[in-house]
TORKOL-4160 file (C-alpha; in steps of 0.2 Angstrom, whole numbers, padded with zeros to 4 digits, m for minus):
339
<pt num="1" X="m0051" Y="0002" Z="m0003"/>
<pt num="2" X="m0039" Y="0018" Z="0000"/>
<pt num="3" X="m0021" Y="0017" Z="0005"/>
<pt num="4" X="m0018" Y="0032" Z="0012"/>
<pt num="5" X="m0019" Y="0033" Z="0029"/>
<pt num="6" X="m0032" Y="0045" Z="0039"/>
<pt num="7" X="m0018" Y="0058" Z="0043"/>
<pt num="8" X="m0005" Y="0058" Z="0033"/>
<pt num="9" X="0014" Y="0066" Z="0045"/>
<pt num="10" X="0022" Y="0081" Z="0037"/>
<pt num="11" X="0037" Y="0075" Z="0026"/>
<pt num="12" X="0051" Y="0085" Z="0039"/>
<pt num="13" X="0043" Y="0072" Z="0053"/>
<pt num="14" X="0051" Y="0057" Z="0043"/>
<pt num="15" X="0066" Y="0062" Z="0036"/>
<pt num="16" X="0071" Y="0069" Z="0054"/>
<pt num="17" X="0075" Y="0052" Z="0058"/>
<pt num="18" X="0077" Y="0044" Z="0041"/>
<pt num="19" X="0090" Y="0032" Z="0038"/>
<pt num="20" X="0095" Y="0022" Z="0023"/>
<pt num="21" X="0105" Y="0007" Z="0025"/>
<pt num="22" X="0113" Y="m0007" Z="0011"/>
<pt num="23" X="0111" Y="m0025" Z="0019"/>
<pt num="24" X="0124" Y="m0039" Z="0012"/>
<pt num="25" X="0115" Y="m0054" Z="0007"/>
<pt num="26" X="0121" Y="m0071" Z="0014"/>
<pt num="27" X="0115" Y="m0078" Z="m0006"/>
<pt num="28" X="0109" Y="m0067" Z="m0022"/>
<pt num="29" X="0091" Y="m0068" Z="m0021"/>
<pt num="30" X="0082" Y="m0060" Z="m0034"/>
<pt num="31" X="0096" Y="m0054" Z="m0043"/>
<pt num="32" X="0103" Y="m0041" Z="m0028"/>
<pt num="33" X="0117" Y="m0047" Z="m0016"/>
<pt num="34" X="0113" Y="m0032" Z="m0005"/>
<pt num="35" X="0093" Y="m0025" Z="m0001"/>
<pt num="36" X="0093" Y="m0006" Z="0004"/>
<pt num="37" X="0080" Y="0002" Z="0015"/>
<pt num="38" X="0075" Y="0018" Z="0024"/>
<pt num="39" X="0071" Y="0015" Z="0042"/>
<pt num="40" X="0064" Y="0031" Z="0053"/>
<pt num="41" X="0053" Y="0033" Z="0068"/>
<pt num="42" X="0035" Y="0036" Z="0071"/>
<pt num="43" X="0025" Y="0038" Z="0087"/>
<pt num="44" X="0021" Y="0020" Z="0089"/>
<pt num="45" X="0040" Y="0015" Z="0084"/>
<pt num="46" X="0052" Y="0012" Z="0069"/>
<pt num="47" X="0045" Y="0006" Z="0053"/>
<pt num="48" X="0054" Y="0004" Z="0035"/>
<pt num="49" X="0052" Y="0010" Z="0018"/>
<pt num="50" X="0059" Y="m0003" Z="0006"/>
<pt num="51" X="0049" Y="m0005" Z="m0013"/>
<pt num="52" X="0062" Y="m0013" Z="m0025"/>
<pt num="53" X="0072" Y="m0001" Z="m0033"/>
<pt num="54" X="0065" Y="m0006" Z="m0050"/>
<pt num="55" X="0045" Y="0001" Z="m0046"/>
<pt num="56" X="0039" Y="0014" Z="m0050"/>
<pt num="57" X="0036" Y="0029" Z="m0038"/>
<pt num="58" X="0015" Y="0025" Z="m0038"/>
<pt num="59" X="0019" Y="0007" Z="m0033"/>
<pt num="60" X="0031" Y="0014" Z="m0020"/>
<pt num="61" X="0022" Y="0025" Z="m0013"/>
<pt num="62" X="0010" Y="0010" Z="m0009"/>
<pt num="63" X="0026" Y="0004" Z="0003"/>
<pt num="64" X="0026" Y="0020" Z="0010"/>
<pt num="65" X="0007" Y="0023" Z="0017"/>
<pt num="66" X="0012" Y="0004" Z="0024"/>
<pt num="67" X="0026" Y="0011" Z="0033"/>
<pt num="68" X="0017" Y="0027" Z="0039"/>
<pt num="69" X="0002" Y="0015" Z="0045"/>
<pt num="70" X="0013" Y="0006" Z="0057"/>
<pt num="71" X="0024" Y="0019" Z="0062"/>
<pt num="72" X="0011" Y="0030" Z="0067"/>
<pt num="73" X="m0003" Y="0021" Z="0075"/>
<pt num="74" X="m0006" Y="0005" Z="0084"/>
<pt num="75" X="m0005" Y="m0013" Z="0076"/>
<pt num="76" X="m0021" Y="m0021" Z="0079"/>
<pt num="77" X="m0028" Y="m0034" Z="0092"/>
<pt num="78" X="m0015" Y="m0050" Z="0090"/>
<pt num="79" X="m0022" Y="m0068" Z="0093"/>
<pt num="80" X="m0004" Y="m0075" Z="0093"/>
<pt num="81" X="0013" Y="m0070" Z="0099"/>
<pt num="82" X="0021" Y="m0081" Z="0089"/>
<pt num="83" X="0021" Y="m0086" Z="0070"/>
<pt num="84" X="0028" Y="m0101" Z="0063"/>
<pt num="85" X="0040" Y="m0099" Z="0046"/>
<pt num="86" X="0046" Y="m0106" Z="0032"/>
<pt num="87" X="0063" Y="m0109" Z="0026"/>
<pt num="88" X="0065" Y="m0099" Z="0009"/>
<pt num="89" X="0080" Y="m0108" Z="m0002"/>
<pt num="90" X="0086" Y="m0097" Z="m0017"/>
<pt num="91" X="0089" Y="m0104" Z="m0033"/>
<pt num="92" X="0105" Y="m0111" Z="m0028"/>
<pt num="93" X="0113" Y="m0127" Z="m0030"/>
<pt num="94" X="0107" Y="m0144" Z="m0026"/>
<pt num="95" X="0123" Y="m0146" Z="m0014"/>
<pt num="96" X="0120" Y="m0128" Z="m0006"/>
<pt num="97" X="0103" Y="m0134" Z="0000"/>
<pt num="98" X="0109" Y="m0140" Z="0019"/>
<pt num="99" X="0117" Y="m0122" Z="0023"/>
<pt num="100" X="0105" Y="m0115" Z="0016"/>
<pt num="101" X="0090" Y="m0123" Z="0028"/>
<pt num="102" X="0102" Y="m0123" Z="0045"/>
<pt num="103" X="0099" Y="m0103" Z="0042"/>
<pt num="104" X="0081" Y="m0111" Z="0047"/>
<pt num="105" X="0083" Y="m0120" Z="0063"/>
<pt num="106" X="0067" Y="m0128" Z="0067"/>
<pt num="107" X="0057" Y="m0123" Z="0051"/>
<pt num="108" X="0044" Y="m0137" Z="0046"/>
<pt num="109" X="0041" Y="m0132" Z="0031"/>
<pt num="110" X="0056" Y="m0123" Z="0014"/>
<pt num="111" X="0049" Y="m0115" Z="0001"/>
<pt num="112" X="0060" Y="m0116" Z="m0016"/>
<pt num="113" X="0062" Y="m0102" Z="m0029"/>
<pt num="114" X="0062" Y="m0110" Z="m0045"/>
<pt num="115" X="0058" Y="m0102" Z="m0065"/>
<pt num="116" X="0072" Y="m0093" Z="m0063"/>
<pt num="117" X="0079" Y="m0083" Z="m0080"/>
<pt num="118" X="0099" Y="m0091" Z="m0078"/>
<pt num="119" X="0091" Y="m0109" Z="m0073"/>
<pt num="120" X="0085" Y="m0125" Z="m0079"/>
<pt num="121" X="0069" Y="m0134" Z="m0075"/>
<pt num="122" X="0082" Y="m0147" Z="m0074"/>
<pt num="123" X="0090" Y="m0138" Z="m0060"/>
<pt num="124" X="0074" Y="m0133" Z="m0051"/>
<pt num="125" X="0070" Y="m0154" Z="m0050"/>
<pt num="126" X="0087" Y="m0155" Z="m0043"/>
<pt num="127" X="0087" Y="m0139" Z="m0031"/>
<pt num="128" X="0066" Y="m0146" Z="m0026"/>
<pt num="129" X="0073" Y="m0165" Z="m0022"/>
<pt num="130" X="0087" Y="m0158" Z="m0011"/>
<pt num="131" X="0077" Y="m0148" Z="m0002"/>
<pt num="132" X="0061" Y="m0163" Z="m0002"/>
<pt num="133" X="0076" Y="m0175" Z="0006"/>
<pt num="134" X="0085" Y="m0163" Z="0019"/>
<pt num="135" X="0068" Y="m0158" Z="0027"/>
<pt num="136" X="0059" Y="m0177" Z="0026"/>
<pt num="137" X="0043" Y="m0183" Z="0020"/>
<pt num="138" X="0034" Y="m0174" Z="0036"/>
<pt num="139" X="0041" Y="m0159" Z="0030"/>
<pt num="140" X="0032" Y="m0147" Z="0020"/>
<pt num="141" X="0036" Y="m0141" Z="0003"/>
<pt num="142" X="0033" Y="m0127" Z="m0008"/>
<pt num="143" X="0038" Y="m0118" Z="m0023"/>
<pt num="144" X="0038" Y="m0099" Z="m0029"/>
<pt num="145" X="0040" Y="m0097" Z="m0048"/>
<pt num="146" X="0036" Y="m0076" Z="m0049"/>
<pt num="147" X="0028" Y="m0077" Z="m0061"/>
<pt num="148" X="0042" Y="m0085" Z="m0072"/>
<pt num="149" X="0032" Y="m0100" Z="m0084"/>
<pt num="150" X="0019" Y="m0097" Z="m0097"/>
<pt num="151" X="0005" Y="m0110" Z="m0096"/>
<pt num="152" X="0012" Y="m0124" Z="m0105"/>
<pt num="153" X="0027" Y="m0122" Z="m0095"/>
<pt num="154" X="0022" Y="m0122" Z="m0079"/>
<pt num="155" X="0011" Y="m0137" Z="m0084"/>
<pt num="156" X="0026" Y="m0147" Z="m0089"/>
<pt num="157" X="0034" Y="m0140" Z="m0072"/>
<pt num="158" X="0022" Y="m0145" Z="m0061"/>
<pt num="159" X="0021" Y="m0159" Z="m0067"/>
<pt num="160" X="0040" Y="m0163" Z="m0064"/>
<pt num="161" X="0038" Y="m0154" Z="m0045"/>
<pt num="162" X="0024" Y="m0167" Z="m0042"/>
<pt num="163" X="0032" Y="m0182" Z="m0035"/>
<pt num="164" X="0041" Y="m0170" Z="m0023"/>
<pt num="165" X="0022" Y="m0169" Z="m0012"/>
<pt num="166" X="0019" Y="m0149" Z="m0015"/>
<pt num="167" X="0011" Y="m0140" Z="m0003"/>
<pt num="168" X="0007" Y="m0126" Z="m0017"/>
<pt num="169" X="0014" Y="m0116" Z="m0029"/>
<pt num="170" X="0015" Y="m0099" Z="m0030"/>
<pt num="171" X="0012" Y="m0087" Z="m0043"/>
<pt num="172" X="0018" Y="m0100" Z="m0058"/>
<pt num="173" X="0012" Y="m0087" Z="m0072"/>
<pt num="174" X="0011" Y="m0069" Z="m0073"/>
<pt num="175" X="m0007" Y="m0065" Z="m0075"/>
<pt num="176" X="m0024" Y="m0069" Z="m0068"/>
<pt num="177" X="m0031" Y="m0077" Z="m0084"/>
<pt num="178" X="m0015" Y="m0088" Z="m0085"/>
<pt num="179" X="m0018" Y="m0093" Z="m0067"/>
<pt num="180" X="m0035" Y="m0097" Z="m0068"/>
<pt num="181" X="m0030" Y="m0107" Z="m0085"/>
<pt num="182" X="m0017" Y="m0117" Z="m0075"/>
<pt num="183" X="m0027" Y="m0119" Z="m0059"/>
<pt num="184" X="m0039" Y="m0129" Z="m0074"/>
<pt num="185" X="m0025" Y="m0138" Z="m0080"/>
<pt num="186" X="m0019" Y="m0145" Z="m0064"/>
<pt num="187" X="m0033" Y="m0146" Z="m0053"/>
<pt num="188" X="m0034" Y="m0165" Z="m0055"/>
<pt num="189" X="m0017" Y="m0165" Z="m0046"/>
<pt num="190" X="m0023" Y="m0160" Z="m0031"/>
<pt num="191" X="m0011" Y="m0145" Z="m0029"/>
<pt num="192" X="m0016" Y="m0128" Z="m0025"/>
<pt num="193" X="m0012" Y="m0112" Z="m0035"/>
<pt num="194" X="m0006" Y="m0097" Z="m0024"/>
<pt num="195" X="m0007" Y="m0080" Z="m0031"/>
<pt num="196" X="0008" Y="m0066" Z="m0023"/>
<pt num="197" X="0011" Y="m0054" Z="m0037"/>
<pt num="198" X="m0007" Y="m0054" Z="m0044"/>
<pt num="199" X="m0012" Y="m0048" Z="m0028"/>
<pt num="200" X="0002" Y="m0036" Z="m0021"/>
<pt num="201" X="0006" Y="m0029" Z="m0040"/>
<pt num="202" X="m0012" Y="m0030" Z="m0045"/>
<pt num="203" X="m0024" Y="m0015" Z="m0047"/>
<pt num="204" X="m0037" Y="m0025" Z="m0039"/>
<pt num="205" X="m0029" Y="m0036" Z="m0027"/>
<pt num="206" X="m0045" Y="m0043" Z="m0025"/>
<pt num="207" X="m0047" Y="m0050" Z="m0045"/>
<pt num="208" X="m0037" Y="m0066" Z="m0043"/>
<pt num="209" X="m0049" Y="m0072" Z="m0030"/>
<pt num="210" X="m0065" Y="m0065" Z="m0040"/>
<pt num="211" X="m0059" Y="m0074" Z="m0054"/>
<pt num="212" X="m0058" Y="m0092" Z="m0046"/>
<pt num="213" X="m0038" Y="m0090" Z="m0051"/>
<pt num="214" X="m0029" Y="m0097" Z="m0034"/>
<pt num="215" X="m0033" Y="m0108" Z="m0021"/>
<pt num="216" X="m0026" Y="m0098" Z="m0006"/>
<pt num="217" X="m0017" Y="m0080" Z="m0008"/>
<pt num="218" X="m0001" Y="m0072" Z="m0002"/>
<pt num="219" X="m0002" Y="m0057" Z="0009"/>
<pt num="220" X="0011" Y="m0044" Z="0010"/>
<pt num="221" X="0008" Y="m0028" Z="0021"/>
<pt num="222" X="0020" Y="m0016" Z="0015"/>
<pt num="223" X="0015" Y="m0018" Z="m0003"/>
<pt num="224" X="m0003" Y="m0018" Z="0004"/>
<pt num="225" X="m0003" Y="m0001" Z="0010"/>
<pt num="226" X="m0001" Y="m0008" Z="0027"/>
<pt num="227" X="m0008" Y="m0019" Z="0042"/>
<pt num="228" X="m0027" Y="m0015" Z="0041"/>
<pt num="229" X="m0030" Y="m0015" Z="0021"/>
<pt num="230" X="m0019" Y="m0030" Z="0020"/>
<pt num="231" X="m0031" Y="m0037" Z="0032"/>
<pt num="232" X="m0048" Y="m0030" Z="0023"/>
<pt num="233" X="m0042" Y="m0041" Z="0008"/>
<pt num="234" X="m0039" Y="m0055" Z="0018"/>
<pt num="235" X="m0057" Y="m0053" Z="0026"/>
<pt num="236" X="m0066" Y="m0048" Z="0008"/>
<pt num="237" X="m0056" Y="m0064" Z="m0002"/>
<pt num="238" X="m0063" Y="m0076" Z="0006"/>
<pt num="239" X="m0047" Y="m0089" Z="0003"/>
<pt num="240" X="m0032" Y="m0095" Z="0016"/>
<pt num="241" X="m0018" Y="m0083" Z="0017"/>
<pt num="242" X="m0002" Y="m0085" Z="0019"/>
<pt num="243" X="0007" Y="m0070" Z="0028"/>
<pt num="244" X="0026" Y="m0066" Z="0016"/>
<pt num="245" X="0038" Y="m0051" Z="0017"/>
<pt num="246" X="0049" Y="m0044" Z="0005"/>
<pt num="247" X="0066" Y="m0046" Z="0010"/>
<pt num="248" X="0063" Y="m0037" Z="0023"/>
<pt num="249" X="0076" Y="m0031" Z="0037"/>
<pt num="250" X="0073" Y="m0036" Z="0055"/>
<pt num="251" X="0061" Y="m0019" Z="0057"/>
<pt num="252" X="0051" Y="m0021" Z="0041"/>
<pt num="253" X="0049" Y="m0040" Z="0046"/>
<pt num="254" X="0039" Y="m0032" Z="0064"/>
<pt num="255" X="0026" Y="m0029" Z="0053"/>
<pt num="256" X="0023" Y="m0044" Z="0043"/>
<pt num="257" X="0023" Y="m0053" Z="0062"/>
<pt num="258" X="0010" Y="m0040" Z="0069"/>
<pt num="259" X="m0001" Y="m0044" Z="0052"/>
<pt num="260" X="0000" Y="m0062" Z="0053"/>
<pt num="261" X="m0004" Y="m0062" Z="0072"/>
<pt num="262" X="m0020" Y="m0053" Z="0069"/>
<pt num="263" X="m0026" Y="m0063" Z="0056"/>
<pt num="264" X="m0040" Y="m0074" Z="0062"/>
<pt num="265" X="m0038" Y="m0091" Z="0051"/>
<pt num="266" X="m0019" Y="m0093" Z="0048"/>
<pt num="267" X="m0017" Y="m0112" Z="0041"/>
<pt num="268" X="0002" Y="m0110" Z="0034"/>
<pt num="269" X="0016" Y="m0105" Z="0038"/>
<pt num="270" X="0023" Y="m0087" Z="0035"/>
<pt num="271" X="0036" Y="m0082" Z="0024"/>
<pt num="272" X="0043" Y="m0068" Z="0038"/>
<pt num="273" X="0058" Y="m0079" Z="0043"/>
<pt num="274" X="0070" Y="m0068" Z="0029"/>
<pt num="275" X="0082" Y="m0059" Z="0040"/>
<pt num="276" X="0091" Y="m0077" Z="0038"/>
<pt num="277" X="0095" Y="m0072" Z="0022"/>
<pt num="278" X="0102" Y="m0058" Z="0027"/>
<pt num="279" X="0123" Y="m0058" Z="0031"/>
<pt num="280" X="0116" Y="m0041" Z="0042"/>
<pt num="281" X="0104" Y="m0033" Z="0050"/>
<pt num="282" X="0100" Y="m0019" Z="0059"/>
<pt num="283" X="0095" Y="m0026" Z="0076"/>
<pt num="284" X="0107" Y="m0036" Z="0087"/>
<pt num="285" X="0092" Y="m0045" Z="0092"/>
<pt num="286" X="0083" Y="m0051" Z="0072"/>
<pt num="287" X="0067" Y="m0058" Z="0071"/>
<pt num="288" X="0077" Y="m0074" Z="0064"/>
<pt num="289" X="0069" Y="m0092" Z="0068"/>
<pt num="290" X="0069" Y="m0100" Z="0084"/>
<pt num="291" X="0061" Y="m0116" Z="0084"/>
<pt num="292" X="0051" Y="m0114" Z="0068"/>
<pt num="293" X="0044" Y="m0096" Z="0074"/>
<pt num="294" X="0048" Y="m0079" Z="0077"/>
<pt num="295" X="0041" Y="m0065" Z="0088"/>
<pt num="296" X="0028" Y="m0054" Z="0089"/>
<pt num="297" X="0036" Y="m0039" Z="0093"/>
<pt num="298" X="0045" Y="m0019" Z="0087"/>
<pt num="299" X="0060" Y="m0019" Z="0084"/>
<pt num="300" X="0071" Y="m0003" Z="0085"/>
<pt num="301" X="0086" Y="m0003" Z="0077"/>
<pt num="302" X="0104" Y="0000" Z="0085"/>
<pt num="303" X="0112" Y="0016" Z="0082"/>
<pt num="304" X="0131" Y="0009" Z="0077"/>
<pt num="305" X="0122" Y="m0005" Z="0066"/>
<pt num="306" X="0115" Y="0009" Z="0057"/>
<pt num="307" X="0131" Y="0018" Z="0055"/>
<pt num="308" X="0139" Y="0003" Z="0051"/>
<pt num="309" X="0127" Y="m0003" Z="0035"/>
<pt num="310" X="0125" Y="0016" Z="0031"/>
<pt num="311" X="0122" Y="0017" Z="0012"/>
<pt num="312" X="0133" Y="0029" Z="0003"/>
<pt num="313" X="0129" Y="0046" Z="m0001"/>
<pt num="314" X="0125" Y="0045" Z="m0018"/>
<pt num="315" X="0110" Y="0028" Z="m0011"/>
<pt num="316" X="0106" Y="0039" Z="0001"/>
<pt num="317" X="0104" Y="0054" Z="m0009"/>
<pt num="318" X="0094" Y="0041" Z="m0023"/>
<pt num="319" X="0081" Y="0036" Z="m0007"/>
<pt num="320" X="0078" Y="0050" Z="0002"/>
<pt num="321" X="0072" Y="0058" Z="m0016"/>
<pt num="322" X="0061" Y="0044" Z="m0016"/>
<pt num="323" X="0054" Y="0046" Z="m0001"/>
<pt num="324" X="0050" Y="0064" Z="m0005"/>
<pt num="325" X="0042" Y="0062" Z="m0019"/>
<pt num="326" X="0032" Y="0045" Z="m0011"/>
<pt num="327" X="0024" Y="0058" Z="0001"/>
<pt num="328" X="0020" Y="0071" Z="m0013"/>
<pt num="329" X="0012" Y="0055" Z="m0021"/>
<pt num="330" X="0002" Y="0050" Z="m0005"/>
<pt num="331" X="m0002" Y="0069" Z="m0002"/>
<pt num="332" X="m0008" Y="0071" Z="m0019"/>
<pt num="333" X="m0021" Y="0055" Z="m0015"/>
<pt num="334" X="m0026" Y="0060" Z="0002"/>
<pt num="335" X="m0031" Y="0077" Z="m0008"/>
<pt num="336" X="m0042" Y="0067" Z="m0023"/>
<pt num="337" X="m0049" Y="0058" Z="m0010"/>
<pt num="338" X="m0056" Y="0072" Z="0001"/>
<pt num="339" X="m0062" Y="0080" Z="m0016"/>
């Protein structure tokens, strides 16, 4: 499978309308209170550029084809203009957990961070039972480790989670062997392993499910390449999906809605309700939840929003390098692919 896309725009064609902007968070979430992005526009509309500061200009330049991808050409055929979303709770405290979820107006189902380095499985029981009894027992629950237990642990923590009725976990150890060992472990449980970073960080995003690893798999465009190999993987895997961002601002969040709108089987709700996390964005209209859902829709950003969150020149400086040498990255593998 190839991530570069069939025509690759001349660098000058993105950074005439590049824009980076620094987004206060409404609560830390993976150990940033603000997520930075570059924004510019394409033929089809705006798109965003917005890998994790900590990966490395390869991974990134992942992001980039995906933000190429659906700037410059059409989204594919949808079979739903609406996606339903989960409320995402951070690792915050038990107490925190209503304010969190009224972000979430109408969201059936929270997923909870937990395996955090600063917390306690103590703490993750605690945060899980709060969330368990603000959203009912017809809610839906699940929890997100990233990759944080090693096998006994993750043992011993699902264990603890269990009483709370899972819907899944996702990603409770780091590699695929661990998962697979796990998924052994608890399969007598009855609750599912999801895989998220042994598919969006993997080589072969495709191993986890070849390897009888996870039960169901979580699919992020941007760190896909974009809408259409995102949707080769879902099509090849042969397992439920479950449709995520990363943080995303309103824009970057248009494409994780147009992905899970074209996916044909789409039996959980998305992780694409984020820009509640956000304390701003860069539309006056954000894909935040409305009844449980969001849109299906572009969103273009507002000019004085984009003034306004404007990261400083030195961020700026630090992104737009990036992007350059992305492109030089992406360029360099359109070329080894042609050879």
């Amino acid at each position: 499978m190839s991530d570069v896309a069939p025509s690759l725009p001349p660098l000058h064609d993105l950074l005439t309308t590049a824009r980076a902007v620094a987004l206060p968070l409404v609560t830390r979430f993976r150990g940033i209170d603000v997520r930075e992005a570059v924004l510019f526009e394409g033929p089809e509309g705006w798109t965003e550029f917005a890998p994790f500061a900590e990966y490395a200009d390869d991974e990134a330049a992942t992001w980039l084809a995906a933000a190429i991808d659906f700037g410059w050409r059409a989204t594919p055929a949808a079979v739903r203009d609406r996606v339903l979303v989960n409320a995402t709770v951070p690792s915050v405290d038990p107490d925190a957990v209503p304010s969190v979820l009224e972000r979430f107006p109408g969201c059936r189902t929270a997923k909870v961070k937990v395996a955090a380095s600063d917390q306690t499985l103590a703490q993750d029981v605690a945060r899980v039972r709060a969330v368990r009894e603000a959203i009912g027992p017809e809610g839906r629950l699940r929890v997100d480790a990233n990759g944080g237990w090693n096998i006994d642990e993750a043992e011993h923590a699902i264990h603890a989670l269990a009483p709370y009725d899972l819907e899944y976990v996702e990603q409770p150890c780091a590699t695929v062997d661990e998962l697979a060992e796990i998924r052994t472990r608890t399969k007598y449980m009855g609750i599912p392993i999801a895989a998220d970073e042994s598919v969006r960080r993997a080589d072969d995003p495709l191993a986890v499910a070849e390897a009888g690893a996870a039960d169901l798999l979580v699919i992020k465009a941007a760190p896909l390449g974009g809408i259409r190999r995102a949707l080769e993987i879902v099509a090849r895997a042969g397992l439920p999906v479950v449709v995520s961002s990363a943080l995303d601002t309103s824009v970057g969040l248009a494409m994780g809605a147009h992905l899970a709108a074209s996916v044909p089987e789409l039996e959980y709700d998305c992780g694409l309700g984020t820009a509640s996390l956000l304390g701003a964005d860069v539309t006056r209209d954000p894909l935040t939840p409305n009844d449980g859902a969001i849109d299906v829709r572009r969103v273009s950003p507002d000019p004085a929003l984009l003034d306004r969150f404007a990261a400083d020149e030195e961020r700026t400086a630090w992104w737009i390098a990036r992007l350059e040498r992305c492109h030089a990255a992406l360029l360099a593998r359109a070329n080894t692919h042609d050879a």
